[in-house]
SERO-4910 file (N, C-alpha, C, O; in steps of 0.05 Angstrom, whole numbers):
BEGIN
 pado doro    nc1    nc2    nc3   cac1   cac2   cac3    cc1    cc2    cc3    oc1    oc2    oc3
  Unk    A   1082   1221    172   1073   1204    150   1044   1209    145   1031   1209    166
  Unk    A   1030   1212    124   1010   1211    107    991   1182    101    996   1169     81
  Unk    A    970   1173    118    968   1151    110    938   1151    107    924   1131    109
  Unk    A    926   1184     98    901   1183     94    903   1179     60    924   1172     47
  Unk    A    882   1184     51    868   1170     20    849   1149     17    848   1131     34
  Unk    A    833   1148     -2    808   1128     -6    814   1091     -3    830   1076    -13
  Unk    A    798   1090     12    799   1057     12    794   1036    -17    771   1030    -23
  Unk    A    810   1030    -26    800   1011    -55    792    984    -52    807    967    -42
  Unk    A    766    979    -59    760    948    -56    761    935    -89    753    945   -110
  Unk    A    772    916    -86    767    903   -116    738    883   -120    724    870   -104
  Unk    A    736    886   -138    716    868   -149    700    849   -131    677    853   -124
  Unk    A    718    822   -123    715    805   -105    705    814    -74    685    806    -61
  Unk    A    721    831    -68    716    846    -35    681    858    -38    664    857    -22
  Unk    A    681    866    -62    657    879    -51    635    854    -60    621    845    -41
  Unk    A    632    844    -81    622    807    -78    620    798    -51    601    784    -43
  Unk    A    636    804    -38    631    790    -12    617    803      9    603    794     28
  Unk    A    624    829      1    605    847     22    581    850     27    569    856     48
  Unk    A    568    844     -9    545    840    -18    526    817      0    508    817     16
  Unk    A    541    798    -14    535    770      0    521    767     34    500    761     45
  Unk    A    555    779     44    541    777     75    516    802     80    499    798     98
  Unk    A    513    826     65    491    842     62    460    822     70    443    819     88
  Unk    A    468    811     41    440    797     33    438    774     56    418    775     71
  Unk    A    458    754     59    446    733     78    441    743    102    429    726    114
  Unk    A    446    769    120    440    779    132    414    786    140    399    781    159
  Unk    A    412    802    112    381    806    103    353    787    116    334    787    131
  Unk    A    372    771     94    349    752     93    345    732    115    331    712    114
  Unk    A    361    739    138    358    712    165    338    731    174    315    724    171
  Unk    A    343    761    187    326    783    192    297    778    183    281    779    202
  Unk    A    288    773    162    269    775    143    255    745    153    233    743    165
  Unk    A    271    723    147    261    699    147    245    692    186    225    681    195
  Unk    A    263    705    196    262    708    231    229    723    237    212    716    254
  Unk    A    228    749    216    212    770    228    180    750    210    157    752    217
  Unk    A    192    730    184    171    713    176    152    699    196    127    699    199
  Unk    A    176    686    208    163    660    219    150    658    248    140    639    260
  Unk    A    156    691    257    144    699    287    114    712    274     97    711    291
  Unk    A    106    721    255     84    729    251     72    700    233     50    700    222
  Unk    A     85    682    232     69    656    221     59    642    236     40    629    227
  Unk    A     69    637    268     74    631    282     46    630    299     51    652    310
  Unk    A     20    623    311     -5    628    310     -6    640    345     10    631    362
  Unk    A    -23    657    349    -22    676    377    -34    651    396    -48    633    388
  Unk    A    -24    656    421    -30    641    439    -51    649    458    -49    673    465
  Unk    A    -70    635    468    -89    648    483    -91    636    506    -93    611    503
  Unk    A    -91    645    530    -89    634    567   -117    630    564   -129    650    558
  Unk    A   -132    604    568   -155    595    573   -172    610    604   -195    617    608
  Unk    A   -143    611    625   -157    615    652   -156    647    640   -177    656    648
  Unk    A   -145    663    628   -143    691    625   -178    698    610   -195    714    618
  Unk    A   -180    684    590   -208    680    575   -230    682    588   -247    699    584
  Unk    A   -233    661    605   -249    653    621   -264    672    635   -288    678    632
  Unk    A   -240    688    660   -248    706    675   -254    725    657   -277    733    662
  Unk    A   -243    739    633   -266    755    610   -287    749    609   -304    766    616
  Unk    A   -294    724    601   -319    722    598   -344    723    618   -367    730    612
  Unk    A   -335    716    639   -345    721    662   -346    751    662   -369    756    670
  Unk    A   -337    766    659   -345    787    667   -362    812    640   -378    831    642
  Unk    A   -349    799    619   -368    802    601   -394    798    608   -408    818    611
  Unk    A   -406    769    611   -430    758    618   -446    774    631   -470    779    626
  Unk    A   -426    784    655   -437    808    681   -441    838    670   -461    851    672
  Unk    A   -416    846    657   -425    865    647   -450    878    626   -460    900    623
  Unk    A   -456    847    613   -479    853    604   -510    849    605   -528    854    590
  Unk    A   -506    836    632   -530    834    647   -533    866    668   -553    874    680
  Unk    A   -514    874    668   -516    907    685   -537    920    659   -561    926    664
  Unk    A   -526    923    639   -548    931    611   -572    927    614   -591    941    607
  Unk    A   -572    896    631   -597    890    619   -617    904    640   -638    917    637
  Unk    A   -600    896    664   -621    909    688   -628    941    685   -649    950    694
  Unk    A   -608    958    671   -603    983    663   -632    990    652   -642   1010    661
  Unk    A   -646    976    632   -656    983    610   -689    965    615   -711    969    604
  Unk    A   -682    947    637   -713    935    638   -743    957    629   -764    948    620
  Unk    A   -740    976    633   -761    996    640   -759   1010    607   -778   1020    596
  Unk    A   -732   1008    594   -731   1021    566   -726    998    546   -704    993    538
  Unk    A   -754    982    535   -750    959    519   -747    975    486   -725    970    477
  Unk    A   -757    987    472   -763    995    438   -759    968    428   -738    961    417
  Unk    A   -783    952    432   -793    932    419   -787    929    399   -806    943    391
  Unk    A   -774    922    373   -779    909    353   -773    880    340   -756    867    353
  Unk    A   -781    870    325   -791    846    319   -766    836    290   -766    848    269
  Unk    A   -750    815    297   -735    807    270   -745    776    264   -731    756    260
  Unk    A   -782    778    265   -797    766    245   -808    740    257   -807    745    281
  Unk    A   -814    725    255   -834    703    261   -809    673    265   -791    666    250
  Unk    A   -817    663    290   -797    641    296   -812    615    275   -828    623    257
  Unk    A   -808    587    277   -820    570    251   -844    573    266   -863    583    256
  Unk    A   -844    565    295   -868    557    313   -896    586    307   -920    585    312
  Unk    A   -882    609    297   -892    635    288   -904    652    303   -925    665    299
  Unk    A   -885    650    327   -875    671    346   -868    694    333   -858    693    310
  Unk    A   -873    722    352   -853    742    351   -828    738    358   -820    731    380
  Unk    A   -812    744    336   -772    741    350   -761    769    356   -750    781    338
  Unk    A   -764    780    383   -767    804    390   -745    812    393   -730    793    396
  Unk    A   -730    837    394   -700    851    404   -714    875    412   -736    885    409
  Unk    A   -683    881    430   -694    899    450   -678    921    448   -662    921    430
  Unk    A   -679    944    467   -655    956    481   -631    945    484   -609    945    472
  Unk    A   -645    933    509   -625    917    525   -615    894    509   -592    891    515
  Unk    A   -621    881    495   -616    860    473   -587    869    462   -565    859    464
  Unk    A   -597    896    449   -564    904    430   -546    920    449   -522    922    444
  Unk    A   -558    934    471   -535    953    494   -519    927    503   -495    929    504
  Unk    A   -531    901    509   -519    882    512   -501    861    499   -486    842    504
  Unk    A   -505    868    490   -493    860    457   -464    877    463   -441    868    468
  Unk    A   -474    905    460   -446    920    462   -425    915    478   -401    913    474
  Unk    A   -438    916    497   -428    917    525   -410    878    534   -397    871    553
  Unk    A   -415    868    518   -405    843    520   -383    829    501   -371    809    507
  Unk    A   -380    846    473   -370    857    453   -346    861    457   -328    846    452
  Unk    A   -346    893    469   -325    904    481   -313    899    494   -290    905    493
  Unk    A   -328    880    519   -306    869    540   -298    853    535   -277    855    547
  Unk    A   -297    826    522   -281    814    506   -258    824    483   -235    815    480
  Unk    A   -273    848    469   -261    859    442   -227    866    457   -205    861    447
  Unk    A   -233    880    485   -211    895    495   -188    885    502   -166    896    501
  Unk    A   -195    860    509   -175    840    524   -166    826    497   -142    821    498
  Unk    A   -178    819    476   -177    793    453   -182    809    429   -202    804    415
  Unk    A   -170    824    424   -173    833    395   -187    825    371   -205    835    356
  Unk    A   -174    806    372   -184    796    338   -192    763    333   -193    749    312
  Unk    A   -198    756    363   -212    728    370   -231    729    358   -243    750    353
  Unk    A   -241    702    348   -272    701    327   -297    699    352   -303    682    369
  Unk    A   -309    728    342   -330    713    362   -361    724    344   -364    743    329
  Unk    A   -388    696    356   -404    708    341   -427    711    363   -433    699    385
  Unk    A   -439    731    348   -468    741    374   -491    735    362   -489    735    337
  Unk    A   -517    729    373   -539    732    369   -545    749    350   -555    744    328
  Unk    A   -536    779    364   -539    802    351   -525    811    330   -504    799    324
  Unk    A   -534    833    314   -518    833    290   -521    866    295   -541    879    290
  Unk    A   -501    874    305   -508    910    306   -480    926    300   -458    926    312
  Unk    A   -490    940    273   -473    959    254   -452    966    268   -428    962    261
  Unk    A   -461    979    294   -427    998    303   -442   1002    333   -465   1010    338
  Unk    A   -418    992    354   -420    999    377   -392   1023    393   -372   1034    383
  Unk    A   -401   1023    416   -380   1054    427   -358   1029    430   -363   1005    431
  Unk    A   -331   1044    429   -312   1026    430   -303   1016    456   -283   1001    459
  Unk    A   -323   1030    480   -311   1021    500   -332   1009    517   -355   1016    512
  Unk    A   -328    988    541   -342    983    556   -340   1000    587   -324   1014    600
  Unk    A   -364    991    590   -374   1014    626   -345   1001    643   -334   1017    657
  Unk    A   -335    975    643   -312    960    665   -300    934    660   -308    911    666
  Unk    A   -279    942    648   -256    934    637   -237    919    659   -219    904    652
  Unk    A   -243    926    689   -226    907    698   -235    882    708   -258    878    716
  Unk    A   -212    861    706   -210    841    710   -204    814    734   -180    810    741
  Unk    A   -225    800    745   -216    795    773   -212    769    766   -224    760    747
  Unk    A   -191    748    786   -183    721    789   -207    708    791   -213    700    813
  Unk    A   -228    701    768   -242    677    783   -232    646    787   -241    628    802
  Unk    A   -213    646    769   -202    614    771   -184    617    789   -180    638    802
  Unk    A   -173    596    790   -149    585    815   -122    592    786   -126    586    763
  Unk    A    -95    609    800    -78    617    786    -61    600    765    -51    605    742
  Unk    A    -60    573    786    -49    551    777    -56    536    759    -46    514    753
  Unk    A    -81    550    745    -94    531    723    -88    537    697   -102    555    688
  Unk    A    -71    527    680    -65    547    666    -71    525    631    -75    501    636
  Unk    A    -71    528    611    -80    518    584    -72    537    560    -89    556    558
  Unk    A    -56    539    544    -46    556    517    -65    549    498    -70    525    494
  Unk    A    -76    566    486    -83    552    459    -76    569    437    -66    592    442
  Unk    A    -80    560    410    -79    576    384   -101    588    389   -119    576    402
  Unk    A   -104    620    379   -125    634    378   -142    626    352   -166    628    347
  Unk    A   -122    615    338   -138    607    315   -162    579    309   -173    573    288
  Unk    A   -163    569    331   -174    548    345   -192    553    360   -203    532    367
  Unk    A   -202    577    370   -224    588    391   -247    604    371   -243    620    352
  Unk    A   -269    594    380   -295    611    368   -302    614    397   -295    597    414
  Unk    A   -319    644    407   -327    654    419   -360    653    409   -365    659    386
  Unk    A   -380    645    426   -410    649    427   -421    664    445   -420    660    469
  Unk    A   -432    679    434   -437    696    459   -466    704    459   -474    718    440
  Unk    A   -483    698    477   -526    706    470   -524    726    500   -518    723    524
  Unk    A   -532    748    483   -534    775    512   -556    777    519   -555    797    533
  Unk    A   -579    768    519   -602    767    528   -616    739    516   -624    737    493
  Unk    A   -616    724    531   -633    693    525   -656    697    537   -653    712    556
  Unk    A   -677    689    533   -702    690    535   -723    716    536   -740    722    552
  Unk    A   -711    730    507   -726    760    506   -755    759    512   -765    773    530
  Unk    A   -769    740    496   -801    740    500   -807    747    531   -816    768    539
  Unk    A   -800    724    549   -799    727    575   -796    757    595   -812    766    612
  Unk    A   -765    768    582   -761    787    587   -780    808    579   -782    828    594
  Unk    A   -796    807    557   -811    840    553   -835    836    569   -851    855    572
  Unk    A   -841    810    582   -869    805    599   -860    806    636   -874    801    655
  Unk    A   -829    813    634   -824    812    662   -823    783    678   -831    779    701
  Unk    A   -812    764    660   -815    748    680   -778    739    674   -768    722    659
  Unk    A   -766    757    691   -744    757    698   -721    726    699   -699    721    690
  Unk    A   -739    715    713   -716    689    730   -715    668    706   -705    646    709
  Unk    A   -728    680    675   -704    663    658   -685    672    640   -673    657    624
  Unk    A   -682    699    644   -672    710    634   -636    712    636   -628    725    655
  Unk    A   -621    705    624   -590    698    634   -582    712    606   -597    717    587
  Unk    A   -552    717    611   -532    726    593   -512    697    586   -514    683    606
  Unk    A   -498    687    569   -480    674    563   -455    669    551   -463    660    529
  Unk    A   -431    668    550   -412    666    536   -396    630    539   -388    617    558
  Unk    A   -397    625    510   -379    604    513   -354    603    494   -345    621    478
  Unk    A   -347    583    498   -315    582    484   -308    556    469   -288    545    480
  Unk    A   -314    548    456   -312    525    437   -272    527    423   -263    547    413
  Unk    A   -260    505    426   -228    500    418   -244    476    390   -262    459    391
  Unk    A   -228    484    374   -235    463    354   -266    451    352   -274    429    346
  Unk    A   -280    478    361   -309    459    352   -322    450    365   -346    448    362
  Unk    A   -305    442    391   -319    436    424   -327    452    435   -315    473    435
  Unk    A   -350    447    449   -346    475    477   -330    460    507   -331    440    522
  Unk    A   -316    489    503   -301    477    529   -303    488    559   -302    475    580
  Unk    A   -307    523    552   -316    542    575   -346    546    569   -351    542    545
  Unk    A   -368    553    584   -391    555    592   -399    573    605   -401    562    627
  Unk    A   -407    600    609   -409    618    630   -439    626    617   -444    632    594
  Unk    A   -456    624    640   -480    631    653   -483    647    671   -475    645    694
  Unk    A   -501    675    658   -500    696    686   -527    704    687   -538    714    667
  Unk    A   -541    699    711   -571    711    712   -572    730    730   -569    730    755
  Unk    A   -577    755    708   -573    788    718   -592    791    739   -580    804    757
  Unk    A   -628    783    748   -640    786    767   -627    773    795   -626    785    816
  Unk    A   -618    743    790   -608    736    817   -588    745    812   -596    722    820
  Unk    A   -564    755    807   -533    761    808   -518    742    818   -501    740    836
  Unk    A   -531    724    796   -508    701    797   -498    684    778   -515    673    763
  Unk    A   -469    679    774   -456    668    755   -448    634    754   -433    626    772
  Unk    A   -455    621    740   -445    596    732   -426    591    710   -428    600    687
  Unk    A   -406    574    721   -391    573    701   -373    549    697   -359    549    717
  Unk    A   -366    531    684   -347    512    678   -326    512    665   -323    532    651
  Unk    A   -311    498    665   -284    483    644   -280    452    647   -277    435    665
  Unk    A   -281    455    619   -281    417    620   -266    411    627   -248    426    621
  Unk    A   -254    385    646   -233    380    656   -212    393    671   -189    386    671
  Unk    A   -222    416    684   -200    436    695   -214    445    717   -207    435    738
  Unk    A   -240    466    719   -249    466    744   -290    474    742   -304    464    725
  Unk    A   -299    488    760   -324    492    758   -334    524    774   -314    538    778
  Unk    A   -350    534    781   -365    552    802   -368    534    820   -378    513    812
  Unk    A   -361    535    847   -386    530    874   -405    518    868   -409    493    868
  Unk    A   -425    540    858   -457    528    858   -463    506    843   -483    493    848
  Unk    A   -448    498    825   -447    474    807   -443    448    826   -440    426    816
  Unk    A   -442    452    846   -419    426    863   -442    414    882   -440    411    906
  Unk    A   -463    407    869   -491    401    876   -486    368    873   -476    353    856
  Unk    A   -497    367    894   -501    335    899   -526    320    884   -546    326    897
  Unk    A   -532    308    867   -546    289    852   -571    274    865   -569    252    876
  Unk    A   -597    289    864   -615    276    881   -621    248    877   -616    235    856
  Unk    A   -635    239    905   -648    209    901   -670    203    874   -691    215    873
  Unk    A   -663    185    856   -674    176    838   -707    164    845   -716    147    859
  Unk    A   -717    182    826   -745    181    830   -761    155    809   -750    140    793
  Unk    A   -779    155    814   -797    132    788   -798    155    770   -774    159    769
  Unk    A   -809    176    752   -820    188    736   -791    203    737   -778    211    756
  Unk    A   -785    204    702   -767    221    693   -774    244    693   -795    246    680
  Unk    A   -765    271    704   -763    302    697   -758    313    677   -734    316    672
  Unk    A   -775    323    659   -761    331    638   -764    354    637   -788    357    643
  Unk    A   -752    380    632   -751    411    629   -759    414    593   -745    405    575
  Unk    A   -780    427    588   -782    434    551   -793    465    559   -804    475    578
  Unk    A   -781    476    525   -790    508    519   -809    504    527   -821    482    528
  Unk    A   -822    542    541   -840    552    537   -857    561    518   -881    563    519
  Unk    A   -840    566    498   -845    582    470   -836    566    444   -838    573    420
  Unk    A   -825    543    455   -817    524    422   -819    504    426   -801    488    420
  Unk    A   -845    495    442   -836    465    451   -834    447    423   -817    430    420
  Unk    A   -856    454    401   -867    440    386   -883    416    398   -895    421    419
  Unk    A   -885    393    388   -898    372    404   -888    358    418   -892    334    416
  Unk    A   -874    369    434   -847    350    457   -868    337    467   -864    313    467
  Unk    A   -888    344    475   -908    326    501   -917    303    489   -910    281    498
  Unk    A   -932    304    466   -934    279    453   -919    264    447   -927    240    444
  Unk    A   -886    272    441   -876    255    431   -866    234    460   -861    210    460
  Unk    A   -866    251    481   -857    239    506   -883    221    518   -877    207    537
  Unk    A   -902    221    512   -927    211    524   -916    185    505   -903    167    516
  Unk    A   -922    184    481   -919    168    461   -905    142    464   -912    119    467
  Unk    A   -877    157    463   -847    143    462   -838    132    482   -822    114    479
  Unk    A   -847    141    514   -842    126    528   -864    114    550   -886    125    554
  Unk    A   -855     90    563   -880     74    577   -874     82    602   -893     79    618
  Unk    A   -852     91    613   -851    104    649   -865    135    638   -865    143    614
  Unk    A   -877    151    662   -891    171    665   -866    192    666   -847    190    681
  Unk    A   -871    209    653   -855    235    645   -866    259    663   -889    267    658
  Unk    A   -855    268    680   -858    290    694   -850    315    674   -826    317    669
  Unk    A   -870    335    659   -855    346    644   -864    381    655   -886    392    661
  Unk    A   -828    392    654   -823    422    670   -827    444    647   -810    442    630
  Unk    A   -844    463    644   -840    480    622   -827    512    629   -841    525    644
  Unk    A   -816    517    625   -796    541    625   -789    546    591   -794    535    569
  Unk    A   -772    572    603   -768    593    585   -730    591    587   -716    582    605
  Unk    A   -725    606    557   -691    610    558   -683    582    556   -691    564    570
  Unk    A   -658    578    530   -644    552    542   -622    548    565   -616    527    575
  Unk    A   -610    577    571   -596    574    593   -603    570    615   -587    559    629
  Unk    A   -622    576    624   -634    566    648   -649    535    653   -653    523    674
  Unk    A   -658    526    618   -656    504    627   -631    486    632   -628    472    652
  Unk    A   -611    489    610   -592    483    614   -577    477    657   -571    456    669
  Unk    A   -577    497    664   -571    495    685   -590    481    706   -582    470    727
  Unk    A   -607    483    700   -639    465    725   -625    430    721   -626    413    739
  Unk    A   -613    426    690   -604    402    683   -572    402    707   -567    383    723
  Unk    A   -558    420    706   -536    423    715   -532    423    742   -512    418    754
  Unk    A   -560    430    752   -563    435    783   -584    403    791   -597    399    812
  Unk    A   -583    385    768   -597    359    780   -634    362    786   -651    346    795
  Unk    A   -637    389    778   -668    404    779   -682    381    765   -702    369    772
  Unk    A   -670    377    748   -689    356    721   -664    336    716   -640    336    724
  Unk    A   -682    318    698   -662    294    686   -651    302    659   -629    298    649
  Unk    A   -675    316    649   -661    321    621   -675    352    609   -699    355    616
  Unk    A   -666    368    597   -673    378    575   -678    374    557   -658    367    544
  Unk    A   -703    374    539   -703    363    507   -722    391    490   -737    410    496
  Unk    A   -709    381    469   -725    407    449   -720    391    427   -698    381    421
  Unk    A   -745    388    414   -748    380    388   -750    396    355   -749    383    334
  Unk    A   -753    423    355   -751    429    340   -720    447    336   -699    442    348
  Unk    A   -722    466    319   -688    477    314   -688    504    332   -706    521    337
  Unk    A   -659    500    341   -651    517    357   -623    530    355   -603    515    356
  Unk    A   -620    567    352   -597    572    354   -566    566    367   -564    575    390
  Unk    A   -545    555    357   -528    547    373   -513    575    392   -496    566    408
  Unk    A   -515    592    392   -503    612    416   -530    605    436   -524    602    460
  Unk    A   -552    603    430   -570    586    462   -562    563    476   -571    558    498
  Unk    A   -542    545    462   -544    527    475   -506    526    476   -500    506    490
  Unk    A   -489    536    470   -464    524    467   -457    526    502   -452    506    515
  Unk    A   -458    555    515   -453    549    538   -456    523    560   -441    508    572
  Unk    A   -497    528    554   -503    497    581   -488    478    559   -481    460    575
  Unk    A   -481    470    537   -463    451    526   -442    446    538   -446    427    552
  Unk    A   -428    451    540   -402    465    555   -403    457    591   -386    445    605
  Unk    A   -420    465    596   -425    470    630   -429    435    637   -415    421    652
  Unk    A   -456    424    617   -458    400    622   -434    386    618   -420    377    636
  Unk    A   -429    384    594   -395    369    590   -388    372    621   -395    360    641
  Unk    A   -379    385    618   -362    398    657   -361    376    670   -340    362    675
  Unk    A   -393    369    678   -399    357    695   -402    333    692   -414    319    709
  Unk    A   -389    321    665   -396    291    652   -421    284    642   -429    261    635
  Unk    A   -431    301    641   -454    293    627   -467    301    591   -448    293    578
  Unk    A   -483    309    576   -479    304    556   -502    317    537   -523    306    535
  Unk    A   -497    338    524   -509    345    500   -513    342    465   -501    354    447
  Unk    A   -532    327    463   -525    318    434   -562    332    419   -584    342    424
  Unk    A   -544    323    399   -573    325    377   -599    302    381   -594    283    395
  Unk    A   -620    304    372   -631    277    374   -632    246    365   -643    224    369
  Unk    A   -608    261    347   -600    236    335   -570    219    354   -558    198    351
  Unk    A   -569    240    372   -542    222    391   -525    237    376   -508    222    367
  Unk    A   -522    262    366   -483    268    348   -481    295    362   -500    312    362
  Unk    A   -454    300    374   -453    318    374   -455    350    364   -463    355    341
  Unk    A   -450    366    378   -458    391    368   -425    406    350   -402    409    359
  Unk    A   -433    412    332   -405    435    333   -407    451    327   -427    455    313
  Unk    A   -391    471    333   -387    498    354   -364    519    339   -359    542    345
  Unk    A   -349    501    312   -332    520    303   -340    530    282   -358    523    267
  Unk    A   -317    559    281   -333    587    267   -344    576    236   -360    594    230
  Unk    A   -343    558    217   -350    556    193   -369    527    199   -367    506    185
  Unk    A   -388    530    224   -409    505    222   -433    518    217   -430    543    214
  Unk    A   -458    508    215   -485    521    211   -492    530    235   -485    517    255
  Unk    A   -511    558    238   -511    574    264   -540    558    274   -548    558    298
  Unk    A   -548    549    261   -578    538    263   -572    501    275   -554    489    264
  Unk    A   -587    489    294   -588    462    302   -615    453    291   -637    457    300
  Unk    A   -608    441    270   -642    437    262   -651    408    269   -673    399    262
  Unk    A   -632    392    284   -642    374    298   -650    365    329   -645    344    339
  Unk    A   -660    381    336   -675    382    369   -644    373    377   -624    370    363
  Unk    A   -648    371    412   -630    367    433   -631    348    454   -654    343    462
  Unk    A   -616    339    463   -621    322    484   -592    331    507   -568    330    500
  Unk    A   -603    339    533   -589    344    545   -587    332    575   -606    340    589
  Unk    A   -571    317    588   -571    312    614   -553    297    625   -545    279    611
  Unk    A   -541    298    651   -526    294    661   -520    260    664   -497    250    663
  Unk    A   -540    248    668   -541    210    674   -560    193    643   -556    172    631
  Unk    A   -575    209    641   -596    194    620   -599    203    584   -615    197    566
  Unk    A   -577    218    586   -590    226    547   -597    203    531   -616    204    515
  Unk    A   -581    177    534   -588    162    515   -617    143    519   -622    120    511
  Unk    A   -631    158    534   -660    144    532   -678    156    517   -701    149    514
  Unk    A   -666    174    507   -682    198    491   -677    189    469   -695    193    453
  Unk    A   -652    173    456   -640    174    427   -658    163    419   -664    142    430
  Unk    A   -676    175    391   -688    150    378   -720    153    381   -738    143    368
  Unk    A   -720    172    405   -750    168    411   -770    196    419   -787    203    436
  Unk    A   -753    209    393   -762    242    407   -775    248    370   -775    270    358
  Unk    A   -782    226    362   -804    231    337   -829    217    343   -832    196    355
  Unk    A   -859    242    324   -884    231    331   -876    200    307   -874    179    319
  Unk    A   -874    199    286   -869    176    269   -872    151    287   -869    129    277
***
């Protein structure tokens, strides 16, 4: 028997064939929609240890290059300072870039620096456990701004005076800072926090005996009239610390060195988001001078044009009283 010859569909059959075609289609389609709508997730403890080693990596730059500065100047601070960049300024830059860039693709992050085109790769790419494994936090990537200052306290640095010189990366979720990492390339050592989750060692400093005279840490290079306004504004005697870099003050606050940090004139937020961050950590508290917080996400102003108040037990003795008026 013969039971080859063409298959005939009528009208209807193939209507239907159609049909299941298309709704087919379109579950495919609607499926492959809603996984790329869907916003990337980012491991906070995975971040973290990047940044940390970012931090490190670009303090290797820095120590690399101490001896090869090519000075130039991107113009007069208000106080009308030289605002110096370096070598090591933008190698660091690179180098801190990349090691984030490698791990985090297309995370927002912003730098100090602003440099055209770097090599696409960093000097060490791998990655070590600094957190405890068990710590774990998802977030939307679309929710994270990255700050990142590869050389804080350049002035300092082209005069050799090393020990304020730190690298920093922080990590602001919605605007907050939440990670903090501090690395000072001469001592080779890293500080670092997470709010509510964990800290470094060295942070785990016990809170000295309370003195009569408040400590206060102010710029080297911006104080403006912090002294007056502190002589002025308050009637207990002000012990006042002058240093260089805000990360290092930041941390002297962190390590209980001082009571507070203050700066009264404007200051870039990649200088301060880290010790922002670090202090949070530790419960304690960085605001503007007016008492408001700082924010930290990618479409805020890069500039703080209202001084700072920073410290672990006392910011709000400052609110209110950090003008000559």
């Amino acid at each position: 028997m013969n039971f080859g010859g063409a298959i005939r569909l009528n009208k209807f059959g193939i209507f239907i064939i159609v049909c299941i075609i298309f709704v087919f289609g379109l579950h495919i389609f609607s499926k492959d929609a809603e996984s790329k709508s869907e916003p990337k997730k980012i491991n906070l403890r995975t971040l973290l240890n990047v940044a940390i080693k970012a931090a490190e990596n670009g303090g290797k730059k820095i120590i690399e290059n101490k001896d090869n500065l090519n000075i130039k100047s991107k113009g007069l601070t208000k106080e009308g300072l030289p605002e110096r960049v370096t070598n090591a300024d933008v190698l660091s830059h690179c180098e801190m870039l990349n090691t984030i860039r490698n791990h985090f693709p297309t995370i927002t992050l912003i730098s100090e620096e602003h440099v055209q085109s770097c090599d696409d790769k960093s000097s060490d790419n791998s990655i070590k456990d600094f957190v405890d494994t068990r710590i774990e936090s998802l977030i939307n990537e679309n929710d994270i701004t990255i700050w990142i200052d590869p050389l804080d306290a350049t002035h300092e640095f082209t005069e050799k005076l090393y020990t304020y010189v730190t690298t920093m990366v922080c990590v602001a979720v919605k605007g907050k800072p939440i990670i903090g990492v501090i690395h000072k390339p001469f001592d080779k050592s890293t500080s670092w926090a997470w709010v509510g989750k964990t800290k470094s060692t060295d942070l785990n400093v016990q809170e000295k005996s309370t003195e009569d005279n408040l400590k206060v840490i102010v710029s080297r290079s911006h104080k403006g009239d912090v002294e007056k306004v502190l002589q002025k504004n308050f009637k207990q005697k002000i012990d006042v610390v002058i240093a260089a870099g805000a990360g290092y003050k930041a941390l002297e606050v962190a390590k209980h060195n001082v009571d507070a940090y203050v700066h009264i004139t404007a200051i870039k937020k990649w200088d301060i988001c880290a010790g922002n961050a670090v202090i949070n950590a530790l419960g304690g508290k960085m605001v503007n001078k007016l008492g408001e917080e700082l924010d930290y996400s990618k479409d805020a102003e890069v500039i703080n044009e209202n001084g700072l108040v920073a410290s672990i037990n006392n910011y709000k003795e400052f609110i209110g009283k950090l003008d000559l008026n």
